[in-house]
C-alpha positions as CSV (number, residue, x, y, z in Angstrom):
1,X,-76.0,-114.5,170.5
2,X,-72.6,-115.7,172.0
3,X,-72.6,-118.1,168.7
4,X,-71.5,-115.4,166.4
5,X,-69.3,-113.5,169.4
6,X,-65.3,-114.0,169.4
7,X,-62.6,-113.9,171.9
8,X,-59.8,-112.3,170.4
9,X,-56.4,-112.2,172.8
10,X,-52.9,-110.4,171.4
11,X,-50.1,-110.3,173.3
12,X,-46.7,-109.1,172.5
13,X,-43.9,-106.8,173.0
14,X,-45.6,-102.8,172.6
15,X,-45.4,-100.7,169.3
16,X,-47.2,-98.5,167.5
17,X,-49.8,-99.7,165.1
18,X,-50.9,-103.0,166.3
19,X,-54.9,-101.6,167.5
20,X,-55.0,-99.5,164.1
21,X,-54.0,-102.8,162.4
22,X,-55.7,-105.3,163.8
23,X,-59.1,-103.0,163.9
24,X,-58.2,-102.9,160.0
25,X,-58.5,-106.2,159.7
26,X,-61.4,-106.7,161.6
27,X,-63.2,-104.1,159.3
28,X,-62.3,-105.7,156.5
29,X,-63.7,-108.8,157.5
30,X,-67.0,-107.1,158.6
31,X,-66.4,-107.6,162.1
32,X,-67.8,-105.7,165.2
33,X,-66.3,-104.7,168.0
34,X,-68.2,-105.1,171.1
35,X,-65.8,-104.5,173.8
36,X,-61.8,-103.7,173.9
37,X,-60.2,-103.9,177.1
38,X,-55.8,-103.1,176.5
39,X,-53.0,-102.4,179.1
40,X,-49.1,-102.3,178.9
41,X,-47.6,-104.7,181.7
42,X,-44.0,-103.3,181.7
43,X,-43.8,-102.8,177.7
44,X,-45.5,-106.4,177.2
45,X,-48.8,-105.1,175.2
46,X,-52.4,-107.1,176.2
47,X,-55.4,-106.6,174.7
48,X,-59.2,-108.6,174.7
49,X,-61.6,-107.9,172.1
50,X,-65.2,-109.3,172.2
51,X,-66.3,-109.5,168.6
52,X,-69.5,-110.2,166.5
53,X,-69.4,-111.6,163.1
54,X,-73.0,-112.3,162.8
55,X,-72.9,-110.0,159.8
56,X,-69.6,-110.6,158.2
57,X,-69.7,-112.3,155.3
58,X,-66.4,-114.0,156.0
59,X,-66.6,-118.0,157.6
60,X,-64.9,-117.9,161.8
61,X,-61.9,-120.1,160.3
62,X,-61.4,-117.3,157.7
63,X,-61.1,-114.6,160.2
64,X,-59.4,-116.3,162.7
65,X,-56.8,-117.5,159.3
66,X,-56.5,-113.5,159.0
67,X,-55.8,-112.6,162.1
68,X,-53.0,-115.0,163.0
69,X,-51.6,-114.1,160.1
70,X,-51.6,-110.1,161.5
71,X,-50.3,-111.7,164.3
72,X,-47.0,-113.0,162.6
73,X,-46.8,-110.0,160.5
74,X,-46.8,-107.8,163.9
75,X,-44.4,-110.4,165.8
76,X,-47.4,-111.2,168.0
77,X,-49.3,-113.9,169.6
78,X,-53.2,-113.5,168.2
79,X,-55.6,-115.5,169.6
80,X,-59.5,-116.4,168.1
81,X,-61.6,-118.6,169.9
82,X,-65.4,-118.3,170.2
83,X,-66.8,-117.1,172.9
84,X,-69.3,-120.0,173.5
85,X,-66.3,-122.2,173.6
86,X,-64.5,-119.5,176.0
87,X,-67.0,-119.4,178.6
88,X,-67.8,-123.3,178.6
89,X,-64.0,-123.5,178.7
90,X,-64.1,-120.9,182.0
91,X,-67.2,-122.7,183.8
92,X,-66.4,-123.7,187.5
């Protein structure tokens, strides 16, 4: 299963729109949402997505191309990676 899950990191200064927009974007690509963890550290905005695109009928280097590109368009950092890469990454 972790094949078809993604990391997705974004990280910038807060304003409105940016879960509305990146969410869009996942839906558009045909991507789930698993999990969404968020928090404000003194106005800098973090949020973790765990994503599956075992149905989307969009290749990983396609959505990751669209989401960076949110990224720029927001004036944040976005972040794709998957998650079997993450957690071999993150092994002790």
């Amino acid at each position: 299963m972790s094949d078809q899950q993604i990391i997705i990191a974004v990280s910038g200064i807060d304003k409105v729109g940016i879960v509305a927009k990146v969410s869009a974007v996942l839906a558009e690509y045909e991507v789930n949402i698993e999990d969404i963890k968020q928090t404000l550290m003194q106005g800098h905005f973090v949020m973790f997505m765990l994503c599956n695109i075992e149905k989307s009928n969009f290749s990983f280097k396609e959505i990751k191309e669209a989401l960076t590109k949110t990224g720029e368009e927001l004036g944040m950092e976005i972040w794709v990676q998957k998650k079997e890469i993450f957690d071999n990454m993150h092994k002790i």
